[in-house]
C-alpha beads as a LAMMPS data file, in Angstrom:
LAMMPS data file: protein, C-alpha beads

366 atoms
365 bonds

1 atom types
1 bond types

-500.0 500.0 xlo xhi
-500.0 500.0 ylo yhi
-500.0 500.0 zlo zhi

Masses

1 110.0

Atoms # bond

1 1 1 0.000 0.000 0.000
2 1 1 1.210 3.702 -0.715
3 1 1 1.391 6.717 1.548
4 1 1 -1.614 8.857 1.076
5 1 1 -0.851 12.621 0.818
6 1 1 -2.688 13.378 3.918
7 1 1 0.073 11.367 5.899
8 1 1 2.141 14.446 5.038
9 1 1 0.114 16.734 7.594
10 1 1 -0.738 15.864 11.552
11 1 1 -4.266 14.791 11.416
12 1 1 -3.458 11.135 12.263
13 1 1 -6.433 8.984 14.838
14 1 1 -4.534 5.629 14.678
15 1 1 -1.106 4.058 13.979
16 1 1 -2.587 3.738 10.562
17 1 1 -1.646 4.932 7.172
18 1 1 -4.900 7.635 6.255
19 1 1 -5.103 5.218 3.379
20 1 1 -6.921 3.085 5.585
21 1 1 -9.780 3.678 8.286
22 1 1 -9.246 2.410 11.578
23 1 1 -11.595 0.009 11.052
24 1 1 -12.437 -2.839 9.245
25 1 1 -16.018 -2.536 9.720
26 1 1 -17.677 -2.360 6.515
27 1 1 -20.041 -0.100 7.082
28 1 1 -18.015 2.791 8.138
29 1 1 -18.898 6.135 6.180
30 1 1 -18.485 9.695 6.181
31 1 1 -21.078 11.998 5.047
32 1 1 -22.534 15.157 4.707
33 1 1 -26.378 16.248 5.138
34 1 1 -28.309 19.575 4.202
35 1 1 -31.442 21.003 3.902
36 1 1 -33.211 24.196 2.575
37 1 1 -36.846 25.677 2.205
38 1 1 -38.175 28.958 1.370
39 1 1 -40.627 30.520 4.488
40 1 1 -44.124 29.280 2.169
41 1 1 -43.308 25.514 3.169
42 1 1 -44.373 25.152 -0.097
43 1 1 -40.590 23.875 -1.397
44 1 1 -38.243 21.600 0.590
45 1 1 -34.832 20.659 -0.512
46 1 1 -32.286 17.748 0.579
47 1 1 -29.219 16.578 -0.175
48 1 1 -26.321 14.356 0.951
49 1 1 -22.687 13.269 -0.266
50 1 1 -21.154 10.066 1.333
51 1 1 -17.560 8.362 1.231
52 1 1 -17.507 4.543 2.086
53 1 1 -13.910 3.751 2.152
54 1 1 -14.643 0.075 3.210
55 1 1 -16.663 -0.435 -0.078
56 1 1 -14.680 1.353 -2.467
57 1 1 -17.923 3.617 -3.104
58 1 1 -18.624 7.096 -3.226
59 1 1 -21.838 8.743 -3.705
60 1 1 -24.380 11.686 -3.734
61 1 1 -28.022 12.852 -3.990
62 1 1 -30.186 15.500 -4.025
63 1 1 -33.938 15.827 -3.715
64 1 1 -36.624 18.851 -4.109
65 1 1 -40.279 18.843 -3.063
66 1 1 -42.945 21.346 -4.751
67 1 1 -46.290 20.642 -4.145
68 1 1 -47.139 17.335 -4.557
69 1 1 -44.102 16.553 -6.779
70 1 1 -40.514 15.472 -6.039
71 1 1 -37.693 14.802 -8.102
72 1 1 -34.522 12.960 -7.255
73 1 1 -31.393 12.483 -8.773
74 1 1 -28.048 10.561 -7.577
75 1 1 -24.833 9.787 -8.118
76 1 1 -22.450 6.869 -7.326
77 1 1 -18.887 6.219 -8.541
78 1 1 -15.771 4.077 -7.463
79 1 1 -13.805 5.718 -4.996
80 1 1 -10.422 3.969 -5.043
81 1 1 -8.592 5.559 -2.350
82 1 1 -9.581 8.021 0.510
83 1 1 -9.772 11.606 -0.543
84 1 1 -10.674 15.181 0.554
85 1 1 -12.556 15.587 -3.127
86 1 1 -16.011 15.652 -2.808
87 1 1 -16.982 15.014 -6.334
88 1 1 -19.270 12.698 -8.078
89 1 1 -20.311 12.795 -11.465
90 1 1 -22.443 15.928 -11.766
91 1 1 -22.412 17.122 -8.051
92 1 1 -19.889 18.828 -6.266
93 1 1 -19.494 20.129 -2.374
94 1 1 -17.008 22.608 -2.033
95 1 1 -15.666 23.372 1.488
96 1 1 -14.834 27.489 1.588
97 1 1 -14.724 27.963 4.758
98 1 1 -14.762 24.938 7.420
99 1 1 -17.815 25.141 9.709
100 1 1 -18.811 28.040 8.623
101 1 1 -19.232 28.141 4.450
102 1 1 -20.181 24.983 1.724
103 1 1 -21.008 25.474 -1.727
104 1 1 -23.417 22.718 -3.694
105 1 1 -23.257 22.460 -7.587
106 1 1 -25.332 20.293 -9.511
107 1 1 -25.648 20.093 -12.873
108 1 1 -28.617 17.710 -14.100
109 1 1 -31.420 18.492 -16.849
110 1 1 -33.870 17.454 -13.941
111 1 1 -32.612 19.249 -10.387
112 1 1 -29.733 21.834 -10.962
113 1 1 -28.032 24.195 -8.618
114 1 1 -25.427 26.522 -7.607
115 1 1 -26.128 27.381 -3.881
116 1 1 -23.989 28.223 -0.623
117 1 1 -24.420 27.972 2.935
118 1 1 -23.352 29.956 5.562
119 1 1 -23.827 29.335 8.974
120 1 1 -26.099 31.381 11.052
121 1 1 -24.313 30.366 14.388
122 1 1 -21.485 27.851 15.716
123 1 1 -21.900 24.278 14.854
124 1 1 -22.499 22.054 17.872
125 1 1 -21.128 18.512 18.246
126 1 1 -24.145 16.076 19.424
127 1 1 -23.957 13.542 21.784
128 1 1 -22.201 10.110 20.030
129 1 1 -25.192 8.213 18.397
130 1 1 -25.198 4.658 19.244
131 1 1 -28.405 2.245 17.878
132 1 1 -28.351 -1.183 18.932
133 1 1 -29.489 -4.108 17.266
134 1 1 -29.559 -6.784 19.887
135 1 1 -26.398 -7.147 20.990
136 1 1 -24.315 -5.726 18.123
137 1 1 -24.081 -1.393 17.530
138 1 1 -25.577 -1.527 14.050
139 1 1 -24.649 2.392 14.162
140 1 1 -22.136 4.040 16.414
141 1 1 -21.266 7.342 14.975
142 1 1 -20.114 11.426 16.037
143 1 1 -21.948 13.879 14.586
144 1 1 -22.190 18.408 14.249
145 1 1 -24.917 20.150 13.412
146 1 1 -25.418 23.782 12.422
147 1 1 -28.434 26.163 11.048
148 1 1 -27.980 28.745 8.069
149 1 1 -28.995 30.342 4.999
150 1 1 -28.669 29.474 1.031
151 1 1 -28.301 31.743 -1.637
152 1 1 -27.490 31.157 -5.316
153 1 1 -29.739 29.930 -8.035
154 1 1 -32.025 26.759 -8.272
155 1 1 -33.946 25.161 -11.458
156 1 1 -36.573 22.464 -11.453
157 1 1 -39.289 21.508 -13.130
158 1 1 -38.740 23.975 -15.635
159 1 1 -38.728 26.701 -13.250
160 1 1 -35.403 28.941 -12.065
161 1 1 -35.539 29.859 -8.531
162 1 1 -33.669 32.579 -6.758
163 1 1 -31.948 31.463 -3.287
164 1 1 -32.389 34.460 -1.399
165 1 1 -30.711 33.850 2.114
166 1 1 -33.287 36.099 3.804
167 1 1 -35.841 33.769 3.158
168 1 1 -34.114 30.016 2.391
169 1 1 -33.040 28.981 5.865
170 1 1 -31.947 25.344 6.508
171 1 1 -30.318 23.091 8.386
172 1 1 -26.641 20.998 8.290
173 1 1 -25.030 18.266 9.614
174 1 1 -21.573 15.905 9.241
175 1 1 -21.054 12.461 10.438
176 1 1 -18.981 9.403 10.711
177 1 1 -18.647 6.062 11.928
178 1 1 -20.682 3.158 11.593
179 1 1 -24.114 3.190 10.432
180 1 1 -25.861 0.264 8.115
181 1 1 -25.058 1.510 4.492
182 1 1 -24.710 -0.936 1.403
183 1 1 -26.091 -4.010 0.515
184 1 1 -27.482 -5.277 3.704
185 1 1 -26.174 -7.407 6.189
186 1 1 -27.156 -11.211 6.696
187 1 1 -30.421 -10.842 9.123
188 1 1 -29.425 -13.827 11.039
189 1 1 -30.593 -13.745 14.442
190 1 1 -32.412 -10.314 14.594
191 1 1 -34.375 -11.988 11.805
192 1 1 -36.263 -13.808 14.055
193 1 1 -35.751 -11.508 16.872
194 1 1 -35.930 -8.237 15.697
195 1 1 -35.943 -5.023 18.103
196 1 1 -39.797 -4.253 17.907
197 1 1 -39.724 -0.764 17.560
198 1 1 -37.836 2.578 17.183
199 1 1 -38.838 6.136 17.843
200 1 1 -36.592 8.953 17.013
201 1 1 -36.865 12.996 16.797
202 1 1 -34.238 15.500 15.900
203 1 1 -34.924 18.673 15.424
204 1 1 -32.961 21.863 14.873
205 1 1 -34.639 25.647 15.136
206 1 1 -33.059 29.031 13.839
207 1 1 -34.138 31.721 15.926
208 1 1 -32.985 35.529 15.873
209 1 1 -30.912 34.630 19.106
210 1 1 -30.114 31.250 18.869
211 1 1 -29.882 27.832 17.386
212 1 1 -31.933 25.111 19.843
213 1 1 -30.725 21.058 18.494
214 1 1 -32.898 18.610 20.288
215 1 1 -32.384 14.672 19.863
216 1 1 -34.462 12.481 21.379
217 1 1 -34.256 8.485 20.806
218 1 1 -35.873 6.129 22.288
219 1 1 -36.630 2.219 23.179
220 1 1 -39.804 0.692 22.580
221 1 1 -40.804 0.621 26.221
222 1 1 -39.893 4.479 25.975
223 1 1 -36.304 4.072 27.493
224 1 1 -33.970 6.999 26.672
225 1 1 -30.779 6.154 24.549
226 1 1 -30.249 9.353 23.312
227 1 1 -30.565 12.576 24.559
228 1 1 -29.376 16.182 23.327
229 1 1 -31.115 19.401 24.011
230 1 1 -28.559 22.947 23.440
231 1 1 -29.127 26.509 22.845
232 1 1 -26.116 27.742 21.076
233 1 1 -26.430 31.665 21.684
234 1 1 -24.801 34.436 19.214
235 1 1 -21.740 34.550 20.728
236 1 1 -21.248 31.243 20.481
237 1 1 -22.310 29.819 23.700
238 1 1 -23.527 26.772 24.360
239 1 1 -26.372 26.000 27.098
240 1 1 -27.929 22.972 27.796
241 1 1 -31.213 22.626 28.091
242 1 1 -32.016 19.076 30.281
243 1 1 -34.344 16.369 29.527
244 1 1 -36.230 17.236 26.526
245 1 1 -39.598 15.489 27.074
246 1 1 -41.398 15.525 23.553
247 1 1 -45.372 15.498 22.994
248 1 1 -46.110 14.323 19.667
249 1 1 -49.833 15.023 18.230
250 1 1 -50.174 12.398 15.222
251 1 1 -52.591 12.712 12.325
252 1 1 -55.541 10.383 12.952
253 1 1 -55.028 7.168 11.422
254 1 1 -51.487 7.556 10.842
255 1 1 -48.651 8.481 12.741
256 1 1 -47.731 11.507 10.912
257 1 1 -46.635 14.725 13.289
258 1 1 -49.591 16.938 13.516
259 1 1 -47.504 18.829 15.370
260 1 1 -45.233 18.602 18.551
261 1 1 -44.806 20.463 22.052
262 1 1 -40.732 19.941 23.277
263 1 1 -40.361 20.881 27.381
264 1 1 -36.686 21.982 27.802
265 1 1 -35.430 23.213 31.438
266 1 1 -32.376 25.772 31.758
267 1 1 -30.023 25.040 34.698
268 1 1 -31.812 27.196 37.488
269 1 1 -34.882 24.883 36.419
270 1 1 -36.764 27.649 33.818
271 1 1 -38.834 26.118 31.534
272 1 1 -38.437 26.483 27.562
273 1 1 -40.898 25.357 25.537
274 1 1 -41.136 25.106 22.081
275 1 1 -43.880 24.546 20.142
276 1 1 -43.316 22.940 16.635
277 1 1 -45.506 22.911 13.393
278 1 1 -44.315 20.452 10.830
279 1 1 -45.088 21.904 7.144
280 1 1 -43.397 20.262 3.746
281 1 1 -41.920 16.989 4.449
282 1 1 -39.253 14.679 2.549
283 1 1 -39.667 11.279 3.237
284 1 1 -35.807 9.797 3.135
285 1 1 -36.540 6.953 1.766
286 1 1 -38.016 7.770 -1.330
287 1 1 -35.556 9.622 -3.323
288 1 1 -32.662 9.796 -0.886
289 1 1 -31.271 6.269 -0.491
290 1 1 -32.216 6.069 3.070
291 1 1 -33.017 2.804 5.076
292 1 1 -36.023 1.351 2.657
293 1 1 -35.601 3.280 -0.448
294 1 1 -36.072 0.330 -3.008
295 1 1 -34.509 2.487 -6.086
296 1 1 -31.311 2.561 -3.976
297 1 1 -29.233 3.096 -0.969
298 1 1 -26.271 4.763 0.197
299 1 1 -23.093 3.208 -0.269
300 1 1 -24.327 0.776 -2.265
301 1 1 -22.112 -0.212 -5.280
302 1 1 -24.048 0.460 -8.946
303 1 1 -20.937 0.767 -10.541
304 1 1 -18.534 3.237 -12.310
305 1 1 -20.272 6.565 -12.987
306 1 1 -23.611 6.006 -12.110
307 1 1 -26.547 8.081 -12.039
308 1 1 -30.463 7.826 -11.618
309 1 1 -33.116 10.670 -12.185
310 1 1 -36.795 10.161 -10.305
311 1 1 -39.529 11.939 -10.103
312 1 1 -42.539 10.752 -7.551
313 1 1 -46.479 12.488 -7.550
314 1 1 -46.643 12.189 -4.097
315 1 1 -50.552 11.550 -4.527
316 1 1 -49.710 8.085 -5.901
317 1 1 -51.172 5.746 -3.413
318 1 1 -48.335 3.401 -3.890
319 1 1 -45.930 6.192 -3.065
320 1 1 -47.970 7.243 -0.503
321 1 1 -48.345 3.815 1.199
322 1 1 -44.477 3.843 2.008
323 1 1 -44.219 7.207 3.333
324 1 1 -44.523 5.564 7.125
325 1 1 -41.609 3.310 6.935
326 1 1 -38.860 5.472 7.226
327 1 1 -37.310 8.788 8.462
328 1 1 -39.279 11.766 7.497
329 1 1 -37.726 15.288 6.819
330 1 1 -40.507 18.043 7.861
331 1 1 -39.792 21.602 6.929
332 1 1 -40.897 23.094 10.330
333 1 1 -42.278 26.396 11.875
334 1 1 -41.827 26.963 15.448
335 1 1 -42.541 29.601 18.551
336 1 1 -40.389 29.712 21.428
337 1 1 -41.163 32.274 24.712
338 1 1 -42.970 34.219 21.630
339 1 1 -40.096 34.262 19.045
340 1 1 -41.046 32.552 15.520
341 1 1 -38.165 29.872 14.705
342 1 1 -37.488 28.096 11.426
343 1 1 -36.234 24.781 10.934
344 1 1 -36.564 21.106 10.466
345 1 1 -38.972 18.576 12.452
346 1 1 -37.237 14.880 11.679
347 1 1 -39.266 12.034 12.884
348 1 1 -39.497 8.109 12.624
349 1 1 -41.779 6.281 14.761
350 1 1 -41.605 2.276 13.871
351 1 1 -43.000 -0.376 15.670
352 1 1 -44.075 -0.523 19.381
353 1 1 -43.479 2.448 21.452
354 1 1 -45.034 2.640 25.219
355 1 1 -45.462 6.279 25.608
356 1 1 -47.147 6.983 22.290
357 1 1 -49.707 4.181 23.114
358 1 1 -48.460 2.035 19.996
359 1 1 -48.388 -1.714 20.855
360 1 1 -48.120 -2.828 17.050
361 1 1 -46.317 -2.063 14.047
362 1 1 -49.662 -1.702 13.011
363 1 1 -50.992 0.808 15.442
364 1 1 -52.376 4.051 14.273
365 1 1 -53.198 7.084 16.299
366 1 1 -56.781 7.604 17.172

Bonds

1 1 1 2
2 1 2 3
3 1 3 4
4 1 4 5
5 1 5 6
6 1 6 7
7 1 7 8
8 1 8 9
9 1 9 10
10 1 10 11
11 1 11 12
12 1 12 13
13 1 13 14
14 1 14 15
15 1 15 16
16 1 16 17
17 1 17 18
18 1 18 19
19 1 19 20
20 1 20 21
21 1 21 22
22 1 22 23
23 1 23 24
24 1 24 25
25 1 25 26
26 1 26 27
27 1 27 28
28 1 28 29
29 1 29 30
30 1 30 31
31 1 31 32
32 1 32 33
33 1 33 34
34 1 34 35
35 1 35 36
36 1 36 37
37 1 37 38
38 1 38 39
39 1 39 40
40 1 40 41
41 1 41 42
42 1 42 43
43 1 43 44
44 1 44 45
45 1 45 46
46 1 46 47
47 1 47 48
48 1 48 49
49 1 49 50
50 1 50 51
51 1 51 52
52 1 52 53
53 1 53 54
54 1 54 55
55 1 55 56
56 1 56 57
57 1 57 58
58 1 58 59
59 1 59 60
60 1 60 61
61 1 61 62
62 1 62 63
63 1 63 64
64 1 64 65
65 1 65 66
66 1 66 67
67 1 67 68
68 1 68 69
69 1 69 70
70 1 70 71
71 1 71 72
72 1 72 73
73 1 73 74
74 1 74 75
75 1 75 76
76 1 76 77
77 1 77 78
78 1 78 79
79 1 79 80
80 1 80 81
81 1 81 82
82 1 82 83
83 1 83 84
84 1 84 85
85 1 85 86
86 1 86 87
87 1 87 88
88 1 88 89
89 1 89 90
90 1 90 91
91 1 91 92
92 1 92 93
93 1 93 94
94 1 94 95
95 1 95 96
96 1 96 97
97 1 97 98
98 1 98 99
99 1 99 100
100 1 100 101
101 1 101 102
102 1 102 103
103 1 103 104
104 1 104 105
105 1 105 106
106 1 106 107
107 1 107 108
108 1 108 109
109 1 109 110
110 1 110 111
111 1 111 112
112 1 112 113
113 1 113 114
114 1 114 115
115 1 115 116
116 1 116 117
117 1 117 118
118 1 118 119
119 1 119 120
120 1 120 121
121 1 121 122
122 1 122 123
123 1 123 124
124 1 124 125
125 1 125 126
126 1 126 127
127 1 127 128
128 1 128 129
129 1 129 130
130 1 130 131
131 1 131 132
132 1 132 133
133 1 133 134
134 1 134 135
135 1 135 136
136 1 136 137
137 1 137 138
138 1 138 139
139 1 139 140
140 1 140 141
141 1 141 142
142 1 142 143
143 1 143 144
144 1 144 145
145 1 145 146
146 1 146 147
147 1 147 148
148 1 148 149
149 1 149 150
150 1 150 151
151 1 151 152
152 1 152 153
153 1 153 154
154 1 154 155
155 1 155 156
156 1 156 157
157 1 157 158
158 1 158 159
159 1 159 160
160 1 160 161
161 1 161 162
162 1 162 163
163 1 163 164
164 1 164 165
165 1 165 166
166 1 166 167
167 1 167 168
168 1 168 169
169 1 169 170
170 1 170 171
171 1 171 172
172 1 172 173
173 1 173 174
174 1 174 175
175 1 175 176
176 1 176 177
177 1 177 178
178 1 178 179
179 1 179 180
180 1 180 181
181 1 181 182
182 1 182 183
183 1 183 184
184 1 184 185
185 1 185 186
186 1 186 187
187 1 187 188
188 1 188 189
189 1 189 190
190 1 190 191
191 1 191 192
192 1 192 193
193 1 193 194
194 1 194 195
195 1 195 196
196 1 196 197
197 1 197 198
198 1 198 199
199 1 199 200
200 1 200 201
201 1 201 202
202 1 202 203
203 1 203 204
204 1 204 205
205 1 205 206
206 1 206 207
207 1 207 208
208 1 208 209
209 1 209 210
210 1 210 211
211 1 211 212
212 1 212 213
213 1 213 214
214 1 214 215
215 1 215 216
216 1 216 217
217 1 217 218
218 1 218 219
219 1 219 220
220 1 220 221
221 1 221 222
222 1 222 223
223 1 223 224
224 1 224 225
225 1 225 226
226 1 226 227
227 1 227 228
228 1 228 229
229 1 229 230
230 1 230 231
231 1 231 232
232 1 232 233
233 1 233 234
234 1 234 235
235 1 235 236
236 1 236 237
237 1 237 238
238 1 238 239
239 1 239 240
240 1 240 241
241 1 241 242
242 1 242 243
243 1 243 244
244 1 244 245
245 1 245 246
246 1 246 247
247 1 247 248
248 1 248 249
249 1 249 250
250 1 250 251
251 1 251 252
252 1 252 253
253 1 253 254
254 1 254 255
255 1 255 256
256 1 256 257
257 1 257 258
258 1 258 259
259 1 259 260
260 1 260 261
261 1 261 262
262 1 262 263
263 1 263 264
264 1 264 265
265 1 265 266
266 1 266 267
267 1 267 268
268 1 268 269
269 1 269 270
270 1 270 271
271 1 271 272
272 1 272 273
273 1 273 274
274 1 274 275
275 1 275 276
276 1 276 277
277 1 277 278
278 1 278 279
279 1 279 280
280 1 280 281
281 1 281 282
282 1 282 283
283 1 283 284
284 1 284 285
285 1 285 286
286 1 286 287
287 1 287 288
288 1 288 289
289 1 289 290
290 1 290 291
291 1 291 292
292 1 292 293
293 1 293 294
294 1 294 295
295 1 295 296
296 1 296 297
297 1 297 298
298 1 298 299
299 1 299 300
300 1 300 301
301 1 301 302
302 1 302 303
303 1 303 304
304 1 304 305
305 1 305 306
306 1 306 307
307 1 307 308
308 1 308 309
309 1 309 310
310 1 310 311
311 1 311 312
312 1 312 313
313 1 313 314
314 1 314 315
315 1 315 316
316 1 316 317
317 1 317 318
318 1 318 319
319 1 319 320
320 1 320 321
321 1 321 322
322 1 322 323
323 1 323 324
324 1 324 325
325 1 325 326
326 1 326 327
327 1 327 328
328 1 328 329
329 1 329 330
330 1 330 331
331 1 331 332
332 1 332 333
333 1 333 334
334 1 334 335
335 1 335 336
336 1 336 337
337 1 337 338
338 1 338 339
339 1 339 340
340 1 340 341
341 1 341 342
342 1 342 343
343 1 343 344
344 1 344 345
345 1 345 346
346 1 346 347
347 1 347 348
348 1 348 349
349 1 349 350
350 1 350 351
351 1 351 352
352 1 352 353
353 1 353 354
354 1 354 355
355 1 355 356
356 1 356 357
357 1 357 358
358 1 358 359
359 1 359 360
360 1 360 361
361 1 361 362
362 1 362 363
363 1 363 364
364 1 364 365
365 1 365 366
């Protein structure tokens, strides 16, 4: 094996050539998440770029909302050795200033832009993310977070769209580690003894004063395995805000976020509470290569320069039908101690979970 030109600067984790990952695991990956909508909640945007050293795979995608129509389009190449370029066929993130500015290019008949982001305040490192799946961490990964603005120019469905960064806000994040990416894993065991349930909320809010990021994960008998609730202020601090305890008002007959109440407590024992209106949602699973998407998944290997274009009517029953079985993106509205916030409402509710009054996989709100 050859030295890799990063080995020439001090950013070493491991006794290990930065050829190599310091593990063998392969689902480590390293990728990068964004979002964007315009204050009508009438657009919502989203968009990733992965490296999977492990599997030799690079990739991207990037997804827009309008209405009741969504197009995707993605990207997925050979990446033969580990690499700061963030390139893949027509898509390109470009890194101008770290944690602070990112520019996205993407030039595709279907879903083009030119668009930066600059951060609105500091980015905040989350709590590690662990998921287990029985005994084994099926994702075990770090994780920072930041809200912003775009600006630049986007085109879809035949229609160019000014970014203007006083009214597209969004919201960022970077991670690595382990997380289930690829072709899947033999079930084995959790085949027959699978976890029974999963409920998950992350949700980050751009106020005039601050940036709130609240995770919450839990167990199916409600028991907490993650928890993250800061206020990153102005001038860059950080506060944390306690035990987030989330109420969740679901659609009838689904269990689709009507909308959502979050209880936060500053250290003398204020209360902060932030009420949440989900608007425009992305389903990640249908377009974005996330856990269930059946037209394909991150890090999965399609072969030298490959690309796929989709577009979904969201009014399809079929596409409708698998809206529920995966992470949902909601552009998101919010009030806080009278201040309107702007953000994103992420939830995924599978399975049995006690304190939501779902016993089944089948259960529906009332």
């Amino acid at each position: 094996m050859k030295p890799h030109s990063l080995d020439e600067y001090p950013v070493h984790q491991s006794p290990l050539s930065m050829a190599r990952t310091s593990t063998t695991d392969r689902n480590f990956y390293d990728r990068a998440y964004f979002n964007g909508h315009d204050r009508s909640g009438e657009r919502f945007f989203v968009s990733g770029f992965g490296h999977y050293p492990n599997l030799g795979v690079q990739d991207a995608f990037a997804t827009l909302r309008e209405g009741d129509r969504q197009v995707a389009v993605r990207f997925s190449d050979a990446l033969d050795e580990r690499s700061t370029t963030t390139k893949v066929g027509a898509y390109a993130l470009e890194v101008i200033e770290p944690l602070e500015r990112v520019r996205l290019v993407c030039e595709h008949p279907d879903l083009s832009f030119d668009i930066t982001w600059e951060g609105s305040f500091a980015a905040v490192l989350e709590e590690q993310h662990t998921l287990m799946g029985g005994p084994r961490a099926i994702l075990e990964a770090t994780r920072f977070a930041q809200v912003g603005t775009w600006s630049g120019t986007l085109a879809a469905f035949g229609t160019e769209h000014a970014v203007d960064p006083d009214l597209w806000l969004g919201s960022r994040d970077r991670s690595w580690g382990i997380r289930p990416v690829g072709d899947g894993d033999p079930a084995g065991r959790m085949a027959d003894e699978p976890t029974g349930g999963h409920w998950w909320t992350y949700v980050p809010l751009r106020f005039d004063d601050y940036m709130l990021m609240i995770i919450v994960q839990e167990s199916p008998d409600g028991t907490r395995t993650l928890n993250h609730a800061t206020r990153v202020w102005r001038d860059g601090r950080v506060e944390q805000l306690g035990w987030p305890r989330v109420e969740v008002d679901y659609v009838s007959g689904t269990r689709n976020p009507a909308s959502a109440r979050i209880h936060l407590t500053t250290r003398n024992g204020a209360p902060v509470v932030v009420d949440v209106e989900p608007l425009t949602y992305v389903a990640l699973h249908i377009g974005a290569g996330y856990g269930g998407d059946t037209d394909w998944t991150h890090g999965q290997w399609m072969g030298r320069d490959w690309s796929l274009s989709s577009t979904y009517d969201l009014t399809d029953p079929e596409i409708a039908a698998r809206v529920p079985w995966g992470t949902v993106d909601f552009s998101a509205r919010a009030t806080c101690d009278g201040q309107e916030g702007w953000g994103m409402f992420e939830h995924m509710c599978f399975g049995r979970h006690d304190p939501s009054g779902f016993s089944t996989w089948t259960d529906m709100a009332p």
